[in-house]
Backbone as CSV, one residue per row, in Angstrom:
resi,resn,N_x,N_y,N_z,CA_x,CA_y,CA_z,C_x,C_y,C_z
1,UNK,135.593,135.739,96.814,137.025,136.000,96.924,137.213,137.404,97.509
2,UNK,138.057,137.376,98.461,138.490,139.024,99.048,139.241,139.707,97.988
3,UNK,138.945,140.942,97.708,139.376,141.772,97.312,140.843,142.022,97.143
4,UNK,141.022,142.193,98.380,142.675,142.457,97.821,143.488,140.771,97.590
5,UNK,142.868,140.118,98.143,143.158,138.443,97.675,143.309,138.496,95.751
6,UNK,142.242,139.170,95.435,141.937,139.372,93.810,142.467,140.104,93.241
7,UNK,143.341,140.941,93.648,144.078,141.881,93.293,145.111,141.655,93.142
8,UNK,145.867,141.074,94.175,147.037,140.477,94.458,147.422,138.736,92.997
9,UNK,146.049,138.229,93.409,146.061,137.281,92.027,146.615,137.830,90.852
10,UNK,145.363,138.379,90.461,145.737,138.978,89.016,147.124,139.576,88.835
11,UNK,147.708,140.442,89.880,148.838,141.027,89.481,150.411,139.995,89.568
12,UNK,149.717,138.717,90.372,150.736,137.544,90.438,150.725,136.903,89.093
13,UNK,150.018,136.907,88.534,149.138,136.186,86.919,148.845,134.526,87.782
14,UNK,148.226,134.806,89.049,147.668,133.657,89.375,146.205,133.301,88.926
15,UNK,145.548,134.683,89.179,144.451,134.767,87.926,144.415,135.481,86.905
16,UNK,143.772,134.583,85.733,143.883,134.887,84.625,142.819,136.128,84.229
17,UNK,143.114,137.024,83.274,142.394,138.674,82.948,140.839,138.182,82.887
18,UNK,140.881,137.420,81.830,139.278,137.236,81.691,138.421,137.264,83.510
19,UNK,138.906,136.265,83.842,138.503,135.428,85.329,138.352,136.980,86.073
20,UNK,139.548,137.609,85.741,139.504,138.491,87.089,138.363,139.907,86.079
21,UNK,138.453,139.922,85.000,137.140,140.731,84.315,135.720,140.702,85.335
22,UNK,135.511,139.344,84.895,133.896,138.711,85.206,133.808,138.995,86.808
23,UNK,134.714,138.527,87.196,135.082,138.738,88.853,134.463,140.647,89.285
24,UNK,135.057,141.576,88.162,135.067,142.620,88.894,133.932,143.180,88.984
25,UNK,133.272,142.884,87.707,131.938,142.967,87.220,130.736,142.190,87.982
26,UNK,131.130,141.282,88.904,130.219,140.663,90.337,130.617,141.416,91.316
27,UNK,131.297,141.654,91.524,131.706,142.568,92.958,131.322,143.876,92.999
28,UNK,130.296,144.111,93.628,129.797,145.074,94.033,130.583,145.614,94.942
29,UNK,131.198,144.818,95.884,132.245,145.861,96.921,133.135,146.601,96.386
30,UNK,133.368,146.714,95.144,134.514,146.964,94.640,134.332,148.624,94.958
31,UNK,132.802,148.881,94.653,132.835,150.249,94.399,132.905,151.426,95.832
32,UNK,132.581,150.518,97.406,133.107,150.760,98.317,134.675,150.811,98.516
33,UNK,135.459,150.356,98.000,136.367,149.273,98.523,137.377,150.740,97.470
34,UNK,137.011,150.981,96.459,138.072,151.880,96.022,137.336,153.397,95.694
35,UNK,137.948,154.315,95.701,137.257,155.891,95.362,137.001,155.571,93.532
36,UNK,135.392,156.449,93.994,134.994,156.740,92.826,135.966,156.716,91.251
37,UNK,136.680,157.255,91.452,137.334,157.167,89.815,138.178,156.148,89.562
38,UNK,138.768,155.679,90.728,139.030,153.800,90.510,138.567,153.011,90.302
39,UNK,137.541,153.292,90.530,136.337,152.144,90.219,135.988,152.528,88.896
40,UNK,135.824,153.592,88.431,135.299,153.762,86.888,136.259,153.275,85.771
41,UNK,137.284,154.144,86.457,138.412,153.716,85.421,138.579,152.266,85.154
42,UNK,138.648,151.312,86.712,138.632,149.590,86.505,137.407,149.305,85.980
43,UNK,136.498,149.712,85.790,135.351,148.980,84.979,135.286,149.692,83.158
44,UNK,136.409,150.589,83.130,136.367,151.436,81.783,137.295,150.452,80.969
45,UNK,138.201,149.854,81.651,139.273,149.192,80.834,139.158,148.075,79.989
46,UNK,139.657,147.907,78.816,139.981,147.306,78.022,140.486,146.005,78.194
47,UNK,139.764,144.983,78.641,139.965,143.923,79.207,140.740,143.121,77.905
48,UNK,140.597,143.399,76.675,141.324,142.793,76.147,142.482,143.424,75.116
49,UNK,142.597,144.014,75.715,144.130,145.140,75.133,145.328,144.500,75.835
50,UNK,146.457,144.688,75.182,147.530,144.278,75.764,148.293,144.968,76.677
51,UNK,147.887,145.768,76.722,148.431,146.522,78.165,147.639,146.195,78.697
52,UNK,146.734,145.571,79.527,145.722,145.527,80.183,146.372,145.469,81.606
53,UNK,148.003,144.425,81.766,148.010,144.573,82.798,148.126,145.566,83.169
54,UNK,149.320,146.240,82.571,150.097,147.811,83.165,149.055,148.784,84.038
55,UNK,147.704,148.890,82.939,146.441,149.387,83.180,146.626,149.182,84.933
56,UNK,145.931,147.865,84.763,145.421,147.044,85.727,146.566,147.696,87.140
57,UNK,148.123,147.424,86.896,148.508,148.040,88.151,148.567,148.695,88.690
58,UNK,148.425,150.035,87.505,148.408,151.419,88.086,147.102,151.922,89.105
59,UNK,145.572,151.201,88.824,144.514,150.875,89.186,144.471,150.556,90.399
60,UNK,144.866,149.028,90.353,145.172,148.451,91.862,146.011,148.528,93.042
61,UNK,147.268,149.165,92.568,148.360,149.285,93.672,147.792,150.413,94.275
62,UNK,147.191,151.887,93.570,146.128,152.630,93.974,145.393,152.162,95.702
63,UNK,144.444,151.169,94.846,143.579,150.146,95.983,144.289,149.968,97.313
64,UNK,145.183,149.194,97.178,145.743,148.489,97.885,146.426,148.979,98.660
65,UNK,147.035,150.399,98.213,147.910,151.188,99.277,146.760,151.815,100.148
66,UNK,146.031,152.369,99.636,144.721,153.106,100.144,144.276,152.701,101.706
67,UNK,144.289,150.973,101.362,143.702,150.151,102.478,144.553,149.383,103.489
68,UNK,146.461,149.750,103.037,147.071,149.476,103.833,147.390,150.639,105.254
């Protein structure tokens, strides 16, 4: 799955947290794909906390602007 394809999921709740967990944790591009402390911070998080999304957007919109 592309990256920002996966990003865009999760923050649609087209994929579900777990899915997109395991997902981030295979993707090795990830750690190209965003600066160093985005990447730590997305692999630091609390996948099962209830803020997870909020987490999660502040994280990714990060990403995503980066590469627009």
């Amino acid at each position: 799955m592309e990256i920002q394809t996966a990003f865009h999921q999760v923050l649609g709740k087209k994929l579900g947290i777990t899915d997109f967990e395991a997902w981030v944790y295979a993707t090795s591009e990830l750690e190209e794909f965003l600066d160093s402390d985005d990447y730590f911070e997305l692999i630091s998080l609390n996948y099962k906390d209830k803020s997870v999304l909020y987490n999660l957007e502040k994280v990714l919109d990060k990403g995503l602007r980066k590469q627009n």
